[in-house]
C-alpha positions as CSV (number, residue, x, y, z in Angstrom):
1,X,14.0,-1.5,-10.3
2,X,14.1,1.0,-7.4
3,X,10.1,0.4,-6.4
4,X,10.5,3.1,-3.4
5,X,11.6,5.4,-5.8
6,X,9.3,5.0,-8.4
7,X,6.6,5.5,-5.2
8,X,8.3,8.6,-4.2
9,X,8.7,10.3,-7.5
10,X,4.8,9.9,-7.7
11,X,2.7,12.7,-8.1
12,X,-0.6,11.9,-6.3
13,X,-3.3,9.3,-6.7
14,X,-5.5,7.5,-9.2
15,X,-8.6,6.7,-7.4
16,X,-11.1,4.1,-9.2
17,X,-14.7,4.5,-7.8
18,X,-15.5,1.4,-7.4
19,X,-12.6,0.7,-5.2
20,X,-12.9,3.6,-3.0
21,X,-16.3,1.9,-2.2
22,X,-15.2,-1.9,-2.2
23,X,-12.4,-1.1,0.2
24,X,-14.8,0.5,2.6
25,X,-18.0,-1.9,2.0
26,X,-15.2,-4.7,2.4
27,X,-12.7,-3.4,5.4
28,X,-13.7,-0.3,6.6
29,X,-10.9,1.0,5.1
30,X,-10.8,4.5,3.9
31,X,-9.5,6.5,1.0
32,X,-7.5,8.7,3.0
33,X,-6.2,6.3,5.5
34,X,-5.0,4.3,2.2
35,X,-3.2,7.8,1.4
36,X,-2.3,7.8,4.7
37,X,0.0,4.9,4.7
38,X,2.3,5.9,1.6
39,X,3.1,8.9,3.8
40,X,4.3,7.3,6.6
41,X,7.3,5.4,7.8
42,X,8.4,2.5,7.3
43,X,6.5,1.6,4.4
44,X,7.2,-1.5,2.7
45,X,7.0,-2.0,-0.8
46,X,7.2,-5.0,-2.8
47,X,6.4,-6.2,-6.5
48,X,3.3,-8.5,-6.5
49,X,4.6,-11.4,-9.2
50,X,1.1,-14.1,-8.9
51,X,-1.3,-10.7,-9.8
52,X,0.8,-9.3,-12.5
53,X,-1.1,-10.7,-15.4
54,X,-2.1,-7.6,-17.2
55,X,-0.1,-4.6,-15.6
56,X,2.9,-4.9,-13.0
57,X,1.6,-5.1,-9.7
58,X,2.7,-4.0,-6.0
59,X,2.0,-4.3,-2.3
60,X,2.8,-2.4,0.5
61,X,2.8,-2.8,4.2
62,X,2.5,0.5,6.2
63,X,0.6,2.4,9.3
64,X,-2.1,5.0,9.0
65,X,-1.9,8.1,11.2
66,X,-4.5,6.2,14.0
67,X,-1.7,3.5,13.7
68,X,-3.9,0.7,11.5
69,X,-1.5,-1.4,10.1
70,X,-2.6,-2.0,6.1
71,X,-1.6,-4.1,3.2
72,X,-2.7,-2.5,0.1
73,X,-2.5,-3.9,-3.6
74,X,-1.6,-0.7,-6.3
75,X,-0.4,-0.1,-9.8
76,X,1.3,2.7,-11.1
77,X,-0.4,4.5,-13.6
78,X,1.7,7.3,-15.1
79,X,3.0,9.4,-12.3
80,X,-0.1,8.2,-9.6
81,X,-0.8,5.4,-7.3
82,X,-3.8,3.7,-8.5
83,X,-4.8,1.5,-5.5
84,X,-6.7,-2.0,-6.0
85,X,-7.2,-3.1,-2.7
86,X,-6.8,-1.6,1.0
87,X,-7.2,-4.2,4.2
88,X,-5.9,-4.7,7.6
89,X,-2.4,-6.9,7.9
90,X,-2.7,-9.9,8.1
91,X,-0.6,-11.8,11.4
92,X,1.7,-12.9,8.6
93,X,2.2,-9.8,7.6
94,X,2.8,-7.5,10.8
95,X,5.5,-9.8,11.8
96,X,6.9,-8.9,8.5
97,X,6.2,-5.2,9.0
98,X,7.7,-5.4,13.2
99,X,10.7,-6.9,11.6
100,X,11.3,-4.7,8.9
101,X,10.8,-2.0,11.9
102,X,13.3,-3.3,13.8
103,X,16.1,-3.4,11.0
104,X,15.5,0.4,10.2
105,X,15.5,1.4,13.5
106,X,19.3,-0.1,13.7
């Protein structure tokens, strides 16, 4: 499965209400600036195995335009990102994003 594909061939996004406002209420994070990061490069994408119960689901680890560095939970519904959950990366997780950096910048 070629996730960044399946991300790029998407055609827009699947917004549920309630977690335009949990993501906001929870870490000031905003719809757009979730938007935001799937436009932007590097983006990492990876399949999110422990919450796949019910529908495959995915991460990804990206920048904003105001440079906030975000890990956001989605599914793919038909040909749109559906996000779940939008927050700021974790320490974890930005040394996984600088290192990623690094080996596409080679």
């Amino acid at each position: 499965m070629d996730l960044n594909r399946i991300v790029r061939d998407c055609t827009g996004f699947d917004w549920d209400e309630f977690n335009i406002h949990k993501n906001w209420d929870k870490h000031q994070v905003s719809w757009w600036e979730c938007e935001e990061v799937f436009l932007g490069e590097p983006l990492l994408l990876a399949e999110d195995i422990k919450h796949s119960q019910k529908e495959k689901r995915y991460y990804s680890l990206g920048i904003s335009d105001e440079g906030r560095k975000l890990f956001i939970s989605f599914t793919i519904r038909g040909h749109k990102i559906r996000p779940i959950s939008a927050r700021d990366m974790s320490k974890k997780e930005r040394k996984i994003y600088a290192d990623s950096k690094i080996e596409t910048d080679s």
